[in-house]
N, C-alpha and C positions, 0 to 999 in steps of 0.2 A: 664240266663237273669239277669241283673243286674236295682237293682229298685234305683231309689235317692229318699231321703227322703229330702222333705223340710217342713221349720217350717212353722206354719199357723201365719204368722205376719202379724197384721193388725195396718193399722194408728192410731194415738189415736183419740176418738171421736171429736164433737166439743166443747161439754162441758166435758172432761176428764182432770183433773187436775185443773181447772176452782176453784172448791170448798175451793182448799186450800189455793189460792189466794186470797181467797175474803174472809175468815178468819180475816185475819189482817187488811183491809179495814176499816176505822173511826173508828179505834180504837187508842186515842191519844196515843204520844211517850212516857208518862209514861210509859204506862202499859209493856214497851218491858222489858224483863227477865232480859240482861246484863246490866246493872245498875252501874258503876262505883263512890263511894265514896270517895274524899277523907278527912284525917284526918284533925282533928285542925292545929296542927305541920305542915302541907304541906301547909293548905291553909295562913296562918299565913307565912309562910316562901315567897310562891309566893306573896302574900301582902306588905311583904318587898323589893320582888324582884322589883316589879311593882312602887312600892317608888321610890325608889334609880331613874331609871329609867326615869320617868316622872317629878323626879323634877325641874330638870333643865328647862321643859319647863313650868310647874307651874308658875316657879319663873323669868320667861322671860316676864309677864306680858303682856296687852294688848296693842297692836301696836293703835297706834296715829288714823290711820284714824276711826278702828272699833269703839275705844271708841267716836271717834266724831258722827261716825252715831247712835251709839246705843242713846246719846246724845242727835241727834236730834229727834231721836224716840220717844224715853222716854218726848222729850216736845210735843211731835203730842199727845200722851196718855194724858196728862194730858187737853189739849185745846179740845180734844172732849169728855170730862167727863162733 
């Protein structure tokens, strides 16, 4: 006579596993372990990078119509003071 043997597997409950999820739950993104820093030297250098970069649109100044609205804004401010 030959027997089979089967494993007793059961589903996981409804709260099984639940616990370690809800661990991390309101706790802000500081507190997470892997935490990358970088150097002076790196951030200093991306500083530079980020220069170089944007100057050109720094130094392309503000276009005609915005400075007119800001213009007239800036008198709407002053007449309801």
């Amino acid at each position: 006579m030959t027997t089979s043997k089967t494993a007793n597997v059961q589903p996981p409950g409804p709260n099984e596993g639940k616990a370690e999820a809800r661990e991390d739950m309101g706790k802000p993104a500081t507190h997470r372990k892997s935490e990358v820093r970088l150097g002076r030297e790196v951030q200093a250098r991306i500083g530079q990078q980020l220069r170089a970069m944007y100057d050109a649109v720094v130094n392309e100044g503000v276009p005609a119509h915005i400075a007119e609205l800001v213009r007239r804004l800036s008198g709407q401010d002053d007449g309801a003071a």
